[in-house]
C-alpha positions in Angstrom: 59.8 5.7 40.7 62.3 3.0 42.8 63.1 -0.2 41.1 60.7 -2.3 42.6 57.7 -0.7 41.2 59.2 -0.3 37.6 57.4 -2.4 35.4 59.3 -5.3 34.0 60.2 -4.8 29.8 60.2 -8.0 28.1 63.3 -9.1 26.4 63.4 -8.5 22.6 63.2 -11.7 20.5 66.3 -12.9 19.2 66.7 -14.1 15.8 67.2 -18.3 16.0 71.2 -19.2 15.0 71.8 -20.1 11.2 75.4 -21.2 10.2 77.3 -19.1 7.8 76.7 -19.5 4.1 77.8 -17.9 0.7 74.4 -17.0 -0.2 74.5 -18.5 -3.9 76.9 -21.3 -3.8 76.1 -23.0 -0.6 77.5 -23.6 3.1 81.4 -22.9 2.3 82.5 -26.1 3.5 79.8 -27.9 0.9 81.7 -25.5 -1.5 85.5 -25.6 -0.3 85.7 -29.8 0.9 82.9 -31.2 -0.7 80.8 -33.6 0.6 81.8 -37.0 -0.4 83.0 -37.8 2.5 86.4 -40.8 3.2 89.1 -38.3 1.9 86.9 -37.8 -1.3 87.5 -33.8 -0.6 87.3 -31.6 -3.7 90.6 -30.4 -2.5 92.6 -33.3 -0.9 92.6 -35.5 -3.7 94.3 -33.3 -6.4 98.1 -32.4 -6.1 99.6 -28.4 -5.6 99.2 -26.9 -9.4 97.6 -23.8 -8.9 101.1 -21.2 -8.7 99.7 -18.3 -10.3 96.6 -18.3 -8.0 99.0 -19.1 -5.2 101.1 -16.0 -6.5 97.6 -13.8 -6.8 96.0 -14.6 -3.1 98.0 -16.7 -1.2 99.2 -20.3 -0.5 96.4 -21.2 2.2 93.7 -18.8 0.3 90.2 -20.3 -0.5 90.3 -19.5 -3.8 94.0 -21.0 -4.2 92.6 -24.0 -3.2 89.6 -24.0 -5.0 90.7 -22.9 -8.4 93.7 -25.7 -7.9 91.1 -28.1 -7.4 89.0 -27.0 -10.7 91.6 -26.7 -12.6 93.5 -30.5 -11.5 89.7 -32.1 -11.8 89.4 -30.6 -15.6 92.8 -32.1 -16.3 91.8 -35.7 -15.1 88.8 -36.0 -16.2 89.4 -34.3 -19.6 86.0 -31.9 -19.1 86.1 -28.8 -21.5 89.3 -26.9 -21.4 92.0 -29.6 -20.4 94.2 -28.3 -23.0 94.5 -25.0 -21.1 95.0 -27.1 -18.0 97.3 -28.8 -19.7 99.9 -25.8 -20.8 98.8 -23.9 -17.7 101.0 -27.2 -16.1 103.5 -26.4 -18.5 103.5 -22.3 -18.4 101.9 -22.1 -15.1 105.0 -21.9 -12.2 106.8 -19.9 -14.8 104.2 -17.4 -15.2 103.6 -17.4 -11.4 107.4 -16.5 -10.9 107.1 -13.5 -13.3 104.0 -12.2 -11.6 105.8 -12.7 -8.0 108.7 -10.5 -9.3 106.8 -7.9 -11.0 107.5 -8.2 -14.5 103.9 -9.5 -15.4 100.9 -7.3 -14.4 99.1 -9.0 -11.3 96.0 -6.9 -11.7 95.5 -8.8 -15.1 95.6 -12.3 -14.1 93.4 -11.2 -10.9 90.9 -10.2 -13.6 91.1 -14.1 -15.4 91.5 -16.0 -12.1 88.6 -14.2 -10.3 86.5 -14.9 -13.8 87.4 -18.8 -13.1 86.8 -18.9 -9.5 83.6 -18.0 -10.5 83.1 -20.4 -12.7 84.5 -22.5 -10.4 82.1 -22.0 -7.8 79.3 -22.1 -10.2 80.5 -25.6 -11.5 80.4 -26.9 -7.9 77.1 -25.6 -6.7 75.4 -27.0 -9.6 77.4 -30.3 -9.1 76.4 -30.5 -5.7 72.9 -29.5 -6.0 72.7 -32.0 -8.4 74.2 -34.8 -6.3 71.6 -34.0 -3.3 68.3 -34.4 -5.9 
């Protein structure tokens, strides 16, 4: 059978486009920025504090700058655990040095700081699904 007399096979259907989205927190940048809007960022208003998560994933890492933003909006607004906040600015670049070098066991304080970016992450979801109802 030539070309021409091969009947023509209809194109499957194609899924319609959805943005990318952590499934249970939200669209990332909801989750990572915020949505406040005129430099009211959950990351741009708080100052660079977060050196052990810095030390654990990175300087420009999500979760750096997530968990540095929890962790600077529980110290300012003195929410539940501001003490720790408070000697983690204390402890905290020390602490990050020793993991950095070795001496302290990085696979530990993976274990805690992935725990609090959870928490993290839950905290925002619910404060943003709050702020949209």
């Amino acid at each position: 059978m030539s070309d021409e007399k091969r009947p023509a096979v209809p194109a499957p259907a194609r899924k319609p486009y959805a943005p990318p989205q952590l499934v249970q927190y939200g669209h990332v940048k909801d989750v990572v920025q915020g949505t406040g809007g005129k430099n009211l960022d959950f990351i741009g208003r708080h100052s660079k504090s977060c050196w052990i998560a810095e030390a654990l994933y990175g300087s420009d890492d999500s979760r750096t700058l997530v968990l540095r933003a929890w962790v600077s909006s529980i110290y300012e607004e003195r929410r539940s655990g501001w003490l720790l906040a408070s000697l983690y600015r204390i402890f905290g670049r020390a602490t990050a040095n020793l993991i950095a070098r070795g001496v302290l066991p990085s696979w530990l304080f993976r274990r805690l700081f992935d725990a609090l970016l959870e928490k993290a992450l839950t905290e925002r979801a619910h404060a943003l699904l709050a702020a949209r109802h």
